[in-house]
N, C-alpha and C positions, 0 to 999 in steps of 0.2 A: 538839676539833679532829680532822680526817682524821689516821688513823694517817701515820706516814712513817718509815722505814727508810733507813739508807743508813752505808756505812760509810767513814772517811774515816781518813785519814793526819794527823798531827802534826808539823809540819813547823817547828821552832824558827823563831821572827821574821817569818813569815807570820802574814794573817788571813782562815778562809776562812768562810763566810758557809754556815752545818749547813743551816738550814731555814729555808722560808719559812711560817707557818703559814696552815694554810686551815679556816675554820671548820666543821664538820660538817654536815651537809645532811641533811631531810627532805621526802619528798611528807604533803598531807595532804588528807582529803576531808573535805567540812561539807554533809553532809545532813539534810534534815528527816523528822521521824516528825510528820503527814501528809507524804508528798513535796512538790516542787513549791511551796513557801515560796519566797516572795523573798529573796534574802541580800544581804548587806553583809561586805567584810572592810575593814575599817580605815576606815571612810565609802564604802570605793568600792562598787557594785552590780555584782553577780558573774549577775545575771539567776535562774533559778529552780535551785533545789536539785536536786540535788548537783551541788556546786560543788570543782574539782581542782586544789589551789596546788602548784606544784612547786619545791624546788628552796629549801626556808627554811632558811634559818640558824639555826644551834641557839641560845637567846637571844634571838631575835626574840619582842616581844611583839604580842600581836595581837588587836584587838575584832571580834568578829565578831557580825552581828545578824540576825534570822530576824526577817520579817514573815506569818504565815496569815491566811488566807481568813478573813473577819470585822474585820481589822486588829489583830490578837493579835500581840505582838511577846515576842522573848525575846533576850536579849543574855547574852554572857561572855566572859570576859575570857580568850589562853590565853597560855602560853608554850612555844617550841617546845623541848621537849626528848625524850630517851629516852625518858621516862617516860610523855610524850603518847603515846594510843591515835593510830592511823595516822586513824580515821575518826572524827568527831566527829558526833553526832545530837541537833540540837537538837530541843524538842519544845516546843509551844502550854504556858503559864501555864495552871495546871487555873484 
């Protein structure tokens, strides 16, 4: 979740309401090594690689799939977290 801070008072027979949580956020890019592959993220068509999702939820899982030149397809599967590189490079099945 986004950090949050705030400092609050104790106030006996009250109830006050700390935080609201908000899940963490990443940009992410999915380009091809040839460029200009066809992509998919989740079944939708994002038109030709590199393709720029903003704005995901950490946990969010997500299929993403490259079509090249010849009809060479490569798919996988990601999750978004810390640990995902910002930029993902799909590449052609030798």
């Amino acid at each position: 979740y986004e950090p949050w801070t705030r400092t609050i008072e104790a106030v006996p027979g009250t109830v006050q309401q700390v935080a609201v949580l908000v899940p963490r956020r990443r940009d992410l890019v999915l380009a091809t090594e040839p460029p200009g592959a066809q992509v998919w993220i989740d079944g939708v068509s994002h038109g030709e690689a590199p393709a720029r999702l903003q704005s995901l939820a950490f946990g969010r899982a997500l299929e993403v799939r490259a079509r090249f030149e010849g009809g060479l397809e490569v798919s996988r599967s990601l999750t978004i977290d810390a640990e995902l590189p910002e930029r993902i490079v799909l590449t052609p099945p030798e």
